[in-house]
N, C-alpha and C positions, 0 to 999 in steps of 0.2 A: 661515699665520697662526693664533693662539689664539685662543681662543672670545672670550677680553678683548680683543683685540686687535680684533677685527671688532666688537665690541658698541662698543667707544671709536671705534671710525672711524665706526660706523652713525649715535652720537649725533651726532658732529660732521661727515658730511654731512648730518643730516637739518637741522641747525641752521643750517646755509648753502641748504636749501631757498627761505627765506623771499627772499631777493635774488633770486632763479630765480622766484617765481611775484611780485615786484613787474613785475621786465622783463615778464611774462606777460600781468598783469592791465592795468598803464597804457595798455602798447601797444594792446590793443585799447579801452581806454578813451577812446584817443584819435586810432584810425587808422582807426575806423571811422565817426564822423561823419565825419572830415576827408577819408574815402575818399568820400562821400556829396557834401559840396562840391564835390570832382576832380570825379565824376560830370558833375554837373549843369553845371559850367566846360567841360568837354569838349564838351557837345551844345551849350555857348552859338553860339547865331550867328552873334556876335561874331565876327568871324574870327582876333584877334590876341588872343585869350583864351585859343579853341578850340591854334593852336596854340601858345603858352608851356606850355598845359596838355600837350596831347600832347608836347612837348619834355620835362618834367619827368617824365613817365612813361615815356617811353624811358629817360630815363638811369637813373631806380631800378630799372625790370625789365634793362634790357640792362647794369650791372656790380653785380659781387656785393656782398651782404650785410655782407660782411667788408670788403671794401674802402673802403665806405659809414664803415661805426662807426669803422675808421683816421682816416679824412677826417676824421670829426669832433671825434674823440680830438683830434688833433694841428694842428686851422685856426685856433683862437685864437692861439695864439701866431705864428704863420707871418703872420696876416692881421693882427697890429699890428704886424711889423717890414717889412711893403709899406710898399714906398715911396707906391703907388698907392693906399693905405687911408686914404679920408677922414679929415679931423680928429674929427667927431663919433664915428665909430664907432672911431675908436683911443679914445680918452677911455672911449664906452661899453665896450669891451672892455678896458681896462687895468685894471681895477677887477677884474676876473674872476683868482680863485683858483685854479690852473689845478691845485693840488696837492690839491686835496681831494676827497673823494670823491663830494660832492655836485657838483660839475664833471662828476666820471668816471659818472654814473648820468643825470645830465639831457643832459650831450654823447649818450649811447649811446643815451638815449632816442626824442633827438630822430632818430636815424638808421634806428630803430625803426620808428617813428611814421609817418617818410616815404617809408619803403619798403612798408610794409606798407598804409599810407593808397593810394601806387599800385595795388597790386594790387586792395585791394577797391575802388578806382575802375570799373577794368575788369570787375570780376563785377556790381555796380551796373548801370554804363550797359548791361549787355547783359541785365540784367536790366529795365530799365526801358523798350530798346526791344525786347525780343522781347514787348512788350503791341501786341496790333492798334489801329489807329488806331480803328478802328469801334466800338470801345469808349466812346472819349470820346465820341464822336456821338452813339452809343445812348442814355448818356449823360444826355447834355446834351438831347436831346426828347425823355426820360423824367422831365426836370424837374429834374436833381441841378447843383448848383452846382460849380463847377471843384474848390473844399476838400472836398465831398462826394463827388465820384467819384474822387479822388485816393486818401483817406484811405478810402475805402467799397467801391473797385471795383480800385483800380487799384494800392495801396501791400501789400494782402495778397496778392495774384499775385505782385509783384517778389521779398517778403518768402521765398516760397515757392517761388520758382525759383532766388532763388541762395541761398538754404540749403546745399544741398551742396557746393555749389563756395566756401562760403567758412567752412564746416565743415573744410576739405579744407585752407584757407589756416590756421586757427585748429591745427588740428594741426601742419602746418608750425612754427607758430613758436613750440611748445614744441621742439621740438630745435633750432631756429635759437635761441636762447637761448644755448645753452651756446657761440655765437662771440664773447660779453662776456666770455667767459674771454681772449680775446686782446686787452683793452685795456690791462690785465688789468683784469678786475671781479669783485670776492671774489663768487660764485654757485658751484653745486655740482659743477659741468668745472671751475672752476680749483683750486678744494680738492683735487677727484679727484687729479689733474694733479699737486700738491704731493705729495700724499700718496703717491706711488709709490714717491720712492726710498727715501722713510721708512720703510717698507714692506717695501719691496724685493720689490713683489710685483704685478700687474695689479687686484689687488680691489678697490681704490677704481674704478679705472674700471670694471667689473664691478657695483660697487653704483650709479655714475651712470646707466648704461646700463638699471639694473631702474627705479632711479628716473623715468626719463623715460618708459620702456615702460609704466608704471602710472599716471603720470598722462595720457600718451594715450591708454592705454585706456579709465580713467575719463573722457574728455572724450569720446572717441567713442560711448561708451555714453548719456553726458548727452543730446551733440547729436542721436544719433537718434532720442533719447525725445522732444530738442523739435522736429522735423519732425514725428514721426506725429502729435505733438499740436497742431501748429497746421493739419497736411494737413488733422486731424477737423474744427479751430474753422472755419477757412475753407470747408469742405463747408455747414456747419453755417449761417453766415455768406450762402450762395453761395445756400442755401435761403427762408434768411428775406427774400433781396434783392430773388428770383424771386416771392414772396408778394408784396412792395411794390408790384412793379413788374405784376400781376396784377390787385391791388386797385385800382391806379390803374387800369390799362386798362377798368375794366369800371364805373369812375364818372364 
């Protein structure tokens, strides 16, 4: 390839970027509270909450990614021509444009979303019970109210033990990104992809491949900047609480 030749294809992968970091940014925008709600549905009591929830998270961690965004690429239509598909929700799904591309970005989303919402379910809850019970005791006969030792004692520990394990997940799904190419979703693997036989050459996928190496590396450089800084804040935090709870004791 020519020097014009790579500088034309540079521009126009870099301009298909932008679809590659919306999947990026949403999903976590919105698989991480909803992974937060899983959480907390999982440890409910409830027994038949507890398991739908664990039901729902087998299925998104035990089949793949890919097969997920299929499923939902292609359920609307399948699920208005059931015979077994109630009346309201054919009505509500027949109205759905199944040809456009806002279809093809909020289906893929939402497969996103619930796969990714499982996982950091499970970094949550294991972050939320590797806190000792004796904490809340502590606690609570050192005077702190349930929103006070949650938010004061107990939500910056969770915050800071699963950091990494969902730093880990967050890298993950910049390269899980580029299986939107298979619904197909105009992002920067399916440009790549086009562009080969145009080509006639491996370099588009070669430039996808630098592309995603360089934004995980700048994400992993991010995220480890904000672990050390919140390990400091909460040391920091962990000092001033130790005072509190010092000054109470001695009045």
């Amino acid at each position: 390839m020519t020097g014009e030749q790579i500088s034309t294809l540079f521009g126009l992968m870099l301009e298909y970027t932008v679809p590659t970091m919306k999947i990026f940014g949403y999903t976590l925008l919105y698989s991480i509270p909803l992974g937060m709600i899983v959480a907390l549905l999982k440890m409910c009591r409830f027994k038949p909450v507890s398991w739908i929830t664990n039901v729902y998270i087998l299925i998104m961690r035990g089949t793949p990614l890919l097969l997920q965004l299929i499923v939902a690429q292609y359920s609307v239509p399948y699920i208005v021509k059931s015979d077994i598909c109630p009346e309201f929700l054919r009505n509500l799904l027949g109205g759905v444009d199944i040809r456009s591309e806002s279809y093809t970005f909020n289906m893929m989303l939402i497969a996103f979303v619930l796969n990714y919402a499982a996982y950091f379910a499970e970094i949550f809850r294991g972050g939320i019970e590797s806190i000792p019970k004796g904490q809340y005791e502590a606690a609570g006969v050192l005077g702190f109210s349930k929103i006070q030792t949650f938010f004061r004692i107990i939500l910056p520990q969770v915050v800071e033990r699963v950091l990494p394990a969902s730093s880990n997940e967050i890298i993950t799904l910049v390269k899980d990104t580029s299986l939107a190419s298979a619904i197909p979703y105009m992002e920067i693997m399916y440009i790549a992809k086009k562009q080969v036989p145009t080509y006639a050459s491996l370099m588009p996928l070669f430039m996808a491949g630098l592309f995603y190496f360089v934004f995980a590396g700048v994400l992993t450089l991010l995220l480890s900047l904000i672990e050390k800084c919140f390990s400091h804040t909460w040391r920091r935090n962990v000092k001033n609480i130790a005072k509190g709870i010092f000054r109470r004791g001695n009045t």
